[in-house]
C-alpha positions as CSV (number, residue, x, y, z in Angstrom):
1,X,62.1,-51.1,-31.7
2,X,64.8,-48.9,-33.9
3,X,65.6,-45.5,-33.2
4,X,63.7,-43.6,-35.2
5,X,60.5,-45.1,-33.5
6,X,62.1,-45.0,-30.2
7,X,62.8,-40.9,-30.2
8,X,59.5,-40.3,-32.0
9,X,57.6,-41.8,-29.1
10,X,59.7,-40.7,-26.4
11,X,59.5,-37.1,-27.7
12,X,55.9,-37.6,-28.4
13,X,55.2,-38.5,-24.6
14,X,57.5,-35.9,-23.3
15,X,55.7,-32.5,-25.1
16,X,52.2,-34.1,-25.0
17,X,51.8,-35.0,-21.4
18,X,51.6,-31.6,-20.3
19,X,50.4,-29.7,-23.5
20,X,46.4,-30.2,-23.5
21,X,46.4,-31.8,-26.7
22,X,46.8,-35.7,-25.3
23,X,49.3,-37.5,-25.0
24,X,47.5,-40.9,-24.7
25,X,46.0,-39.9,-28.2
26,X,49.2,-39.3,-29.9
27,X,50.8,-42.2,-28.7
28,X,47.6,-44.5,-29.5
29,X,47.4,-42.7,-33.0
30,X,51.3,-42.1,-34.4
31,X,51.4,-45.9,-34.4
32,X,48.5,-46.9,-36.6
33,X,49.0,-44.0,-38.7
34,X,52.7,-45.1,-39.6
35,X,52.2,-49.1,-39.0
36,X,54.5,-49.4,-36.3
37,X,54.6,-52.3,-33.9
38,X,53.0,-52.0,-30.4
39,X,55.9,-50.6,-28.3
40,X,55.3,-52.5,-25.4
41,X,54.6,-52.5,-21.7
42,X,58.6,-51.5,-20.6
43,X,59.1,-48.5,-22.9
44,X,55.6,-47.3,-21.8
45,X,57.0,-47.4,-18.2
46,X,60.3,-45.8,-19.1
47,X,58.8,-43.0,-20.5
48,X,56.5,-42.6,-17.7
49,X,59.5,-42.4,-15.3
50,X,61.3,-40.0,-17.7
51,X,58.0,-37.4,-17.5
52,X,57.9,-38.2,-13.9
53,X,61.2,-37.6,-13.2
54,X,60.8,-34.1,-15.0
55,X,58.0,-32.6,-13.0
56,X,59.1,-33.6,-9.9
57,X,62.7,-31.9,-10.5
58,X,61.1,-28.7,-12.0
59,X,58.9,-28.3,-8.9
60,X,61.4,-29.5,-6.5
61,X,61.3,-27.1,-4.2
62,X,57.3,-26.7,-4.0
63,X,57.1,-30.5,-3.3
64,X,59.6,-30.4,-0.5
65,X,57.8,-27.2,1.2
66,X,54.2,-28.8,0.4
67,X,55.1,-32.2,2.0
68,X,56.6,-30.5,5.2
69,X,53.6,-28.1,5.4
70,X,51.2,-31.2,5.5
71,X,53.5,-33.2,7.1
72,X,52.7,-30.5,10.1
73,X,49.6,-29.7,9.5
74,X,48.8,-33.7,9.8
75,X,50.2,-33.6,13.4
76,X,49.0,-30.4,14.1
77,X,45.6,-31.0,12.8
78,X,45.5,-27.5,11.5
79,X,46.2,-25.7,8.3
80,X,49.9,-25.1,8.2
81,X,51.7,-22.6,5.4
82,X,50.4,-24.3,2.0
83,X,49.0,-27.4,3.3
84,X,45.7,-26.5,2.0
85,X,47.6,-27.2,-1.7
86,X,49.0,-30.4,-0.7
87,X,45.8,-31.2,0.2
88,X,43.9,-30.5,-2.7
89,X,46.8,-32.4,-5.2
90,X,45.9,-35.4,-2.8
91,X,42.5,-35.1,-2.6
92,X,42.3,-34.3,-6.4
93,X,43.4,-37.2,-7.5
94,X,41.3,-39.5,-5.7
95,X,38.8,-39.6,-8.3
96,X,40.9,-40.4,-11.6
97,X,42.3,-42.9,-9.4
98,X,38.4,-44.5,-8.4
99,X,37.6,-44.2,-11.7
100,X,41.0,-46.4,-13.6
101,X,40.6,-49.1,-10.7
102,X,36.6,-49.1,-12.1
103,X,36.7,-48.2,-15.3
104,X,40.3,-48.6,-16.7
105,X,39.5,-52.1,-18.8
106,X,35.9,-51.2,-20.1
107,X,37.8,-48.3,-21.9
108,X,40.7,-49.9,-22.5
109,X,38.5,-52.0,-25.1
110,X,35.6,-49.8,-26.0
111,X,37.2,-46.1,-26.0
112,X,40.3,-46.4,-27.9
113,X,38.9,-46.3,-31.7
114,X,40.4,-43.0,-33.7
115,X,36.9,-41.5,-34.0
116,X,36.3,-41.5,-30.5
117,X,39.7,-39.8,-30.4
118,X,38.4,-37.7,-32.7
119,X,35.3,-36.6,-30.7
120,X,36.9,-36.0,-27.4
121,X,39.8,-34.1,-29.0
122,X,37.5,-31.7,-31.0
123,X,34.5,-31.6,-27.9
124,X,37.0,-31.1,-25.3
125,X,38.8,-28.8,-27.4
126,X,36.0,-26.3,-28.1
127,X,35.7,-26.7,-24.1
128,X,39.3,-25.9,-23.4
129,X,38.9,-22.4,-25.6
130,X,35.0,-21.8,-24.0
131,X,36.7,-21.8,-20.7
132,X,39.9,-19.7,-21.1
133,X,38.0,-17.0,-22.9
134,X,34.7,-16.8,-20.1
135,X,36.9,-17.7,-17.1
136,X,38.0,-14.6,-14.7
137,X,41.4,-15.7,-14.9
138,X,42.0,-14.2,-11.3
139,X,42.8,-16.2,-8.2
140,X,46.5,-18.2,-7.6
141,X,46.6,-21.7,-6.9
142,X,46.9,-21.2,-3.4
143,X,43.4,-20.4,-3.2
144,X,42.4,-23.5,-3.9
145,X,39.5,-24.7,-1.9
146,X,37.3,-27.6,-1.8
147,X,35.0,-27.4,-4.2
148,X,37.5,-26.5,-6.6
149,X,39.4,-29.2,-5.5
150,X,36.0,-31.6,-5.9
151,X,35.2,-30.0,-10.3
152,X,39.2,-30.4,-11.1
153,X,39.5,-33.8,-9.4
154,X,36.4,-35.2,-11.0
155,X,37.6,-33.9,-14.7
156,X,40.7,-35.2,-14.0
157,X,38.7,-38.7,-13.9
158,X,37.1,-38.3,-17.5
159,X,41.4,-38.0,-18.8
160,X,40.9,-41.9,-18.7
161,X,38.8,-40.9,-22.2
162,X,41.5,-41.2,-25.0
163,X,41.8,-38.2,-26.6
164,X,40.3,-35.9,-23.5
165,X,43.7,-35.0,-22.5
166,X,44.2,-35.0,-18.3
167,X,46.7,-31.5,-18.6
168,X,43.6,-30.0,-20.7
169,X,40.6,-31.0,-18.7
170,X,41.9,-30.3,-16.0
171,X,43.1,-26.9,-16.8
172,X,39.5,-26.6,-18.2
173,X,38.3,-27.1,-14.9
174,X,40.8,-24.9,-13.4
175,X,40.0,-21.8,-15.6
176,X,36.5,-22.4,-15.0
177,X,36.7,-22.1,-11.5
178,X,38.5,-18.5,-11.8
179,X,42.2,-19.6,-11.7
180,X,44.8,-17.7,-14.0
181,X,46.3,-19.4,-17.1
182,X,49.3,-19.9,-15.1
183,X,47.7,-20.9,-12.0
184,X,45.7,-23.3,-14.1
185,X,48.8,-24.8,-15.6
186,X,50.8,-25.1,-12.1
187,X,48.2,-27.1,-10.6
188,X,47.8,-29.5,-13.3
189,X,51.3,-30.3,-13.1
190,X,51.0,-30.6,-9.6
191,X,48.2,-32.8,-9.8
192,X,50.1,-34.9,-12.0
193,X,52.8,-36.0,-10.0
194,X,50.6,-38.4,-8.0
195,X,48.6,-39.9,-11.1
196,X,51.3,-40.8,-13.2
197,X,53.2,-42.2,-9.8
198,X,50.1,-44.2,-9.9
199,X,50.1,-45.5,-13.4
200,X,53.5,-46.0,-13.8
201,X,53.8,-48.4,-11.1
202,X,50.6,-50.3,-12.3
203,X,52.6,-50.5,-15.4
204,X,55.8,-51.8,-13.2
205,X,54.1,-54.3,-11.5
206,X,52.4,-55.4,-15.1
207,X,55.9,-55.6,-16.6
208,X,57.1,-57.7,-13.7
209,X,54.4,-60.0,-14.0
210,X,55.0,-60.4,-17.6
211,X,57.6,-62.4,-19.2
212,X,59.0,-60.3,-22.3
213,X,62.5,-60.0,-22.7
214,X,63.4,-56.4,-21.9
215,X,65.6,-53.9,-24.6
216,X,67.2,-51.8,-21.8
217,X,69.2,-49.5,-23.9
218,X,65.8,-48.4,-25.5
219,X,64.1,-48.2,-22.4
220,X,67.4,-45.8,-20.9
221,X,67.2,-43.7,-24.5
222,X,63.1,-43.4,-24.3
223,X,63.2,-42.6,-20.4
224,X,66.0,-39.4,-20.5
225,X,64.3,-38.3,-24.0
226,X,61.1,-38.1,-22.4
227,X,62.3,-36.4,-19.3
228,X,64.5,-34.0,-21.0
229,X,61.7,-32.9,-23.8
230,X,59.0,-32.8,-20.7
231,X,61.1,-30.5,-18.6
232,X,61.5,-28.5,-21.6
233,X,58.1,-28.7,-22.2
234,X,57.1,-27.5,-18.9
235,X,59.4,-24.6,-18.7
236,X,58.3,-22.8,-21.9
237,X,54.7,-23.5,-21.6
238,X,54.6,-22.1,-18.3
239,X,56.8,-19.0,-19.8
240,X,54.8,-18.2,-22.6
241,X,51.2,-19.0,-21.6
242,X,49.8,-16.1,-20.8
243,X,51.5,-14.0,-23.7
244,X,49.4,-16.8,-26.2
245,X,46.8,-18.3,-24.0
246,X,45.3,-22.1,-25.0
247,X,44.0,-21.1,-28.5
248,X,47.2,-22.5,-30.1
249,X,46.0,-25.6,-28.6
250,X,42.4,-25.1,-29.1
251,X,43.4,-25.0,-33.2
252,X,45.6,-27.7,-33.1
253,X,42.7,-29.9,-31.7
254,X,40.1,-29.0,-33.8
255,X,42.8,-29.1,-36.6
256,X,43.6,-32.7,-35.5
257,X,40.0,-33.8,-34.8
258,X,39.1,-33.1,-38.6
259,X,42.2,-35.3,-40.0
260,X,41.0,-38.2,-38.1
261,X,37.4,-38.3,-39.4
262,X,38.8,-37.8,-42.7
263,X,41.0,-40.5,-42.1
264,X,38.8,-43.5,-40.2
């Protein structure tokens, strides 16, 4: 890999993992469109530990109080402080995780064609707008129950769809259920953590079992990139969401949707 093709990706996996435009997309699609090589199984995992690395130090503080709330509320078999939240992030992502350990080869080699890109991004699109101007854009996410926990953890399983976008449908979900923009957002950062915990050390444990030779200075520039464009990312979309709402996004998807027909 050179440069230029490391920082594109890197920077390409840092803003679109939390954006709801796909990152999987992007990163299946930047390729083909500019005939680079496959990047490989180590990058992929170093720029899943740099996007890790970046939600878990933006929401530091939340984590630590949401793990010692259901820390307690685990040996106090009781709802303690925000253990309900903890709860639902865990509970959430149970069915994106069912679904990969099921599904995760079948799509690997029938869903990843640009025009089923081009479907999802463009259906799911014209979803994500539907729902953030019809939701009631009301309730925090610490009023998540269990049925919202149940809609947003099964979207979260139809992310494995290239081009669905997991930050998107789930924030679909989220405003469908009556959260706020914001609200929506927090939680599907949240809900993140554990997911890409998840796939990034599938991906480890691949890359150990393989037997590539591994460029670690690309993997070190790829991994910080990532992490520093991701915090970024998360900091301003969080700032400025409600002041634009999603139909930036919606545009760009439909926008996107249209140049891949043209082009496959």
């Amino acid at each position: 890999m050179d440069l230029i093709h490391i920082i594109v990706l890197a920077l390409l996996q840092g803003l679109t993992e939390f954006l709801p435009i796909s990152s999987s997309a992007h990163l299946i699609l930047v390729p083909r469109l500019v005939d680079w090589p496959d990047q490989g199984l180590a990058f992929d995992v170093a720029v899943h530990v740099g996007t890790l690395s970046a939600v878990v130090f933006y929401f530091r503080h939340e984590i630590v109080r949401l793990f010692f709330d259901w820390t307690q509320s685990v040996v106090q078999r009781r709802r303690v402080g925000e253990s309900s939240l903890a709860w639902a992030v865990l509970l959430g992502t149970i069915p994106a995780g069912m679904a990969g350990l099921l599904f995760k080869d079948e799509i690997e080699l029938y869903l990843r064609s640009p025009l089923v890109i081009a479907a999802t991004t463009i259906g799911f699109g014209l979803l994500l707008g539907w729902a953030d101007w019809r939701g009631r854009r009301q309730r925090s996410e610490h009023t998540i129950g269990w049925r919202d926990t149940l809609v947003i953890g099964l979207s979260q399983a139809l992310a494995l769809i290239p081009g669905t976008s997991r930050s998107g449908i789930t924030m679909t979900a989220a405003l469908m259920m009556g959260l706020t923009r914001t609200a929506a957002a927090r939680f599907s950062f949240l809900l993140s953590i554990p997911i890409i915990l998840a796939a990034g050390g599938k991906l480890t444990i691949d890359l150990l079992q393989g037997e590539g030779a591994v460029l670690w200075d690309a993997l070190l520039i790829g991994s910080v990139l990532s992490a520093i464009t991701a915090y970024l990312c998360i900091h301003y979309f969080l700032k400025l969401l409600d002041r634009m709402g999603m139909m930036p996004f919606v545009v760009y998807r439909l926008l996107l949707g249209v140049v891949l027909l043209v082009l496959f």
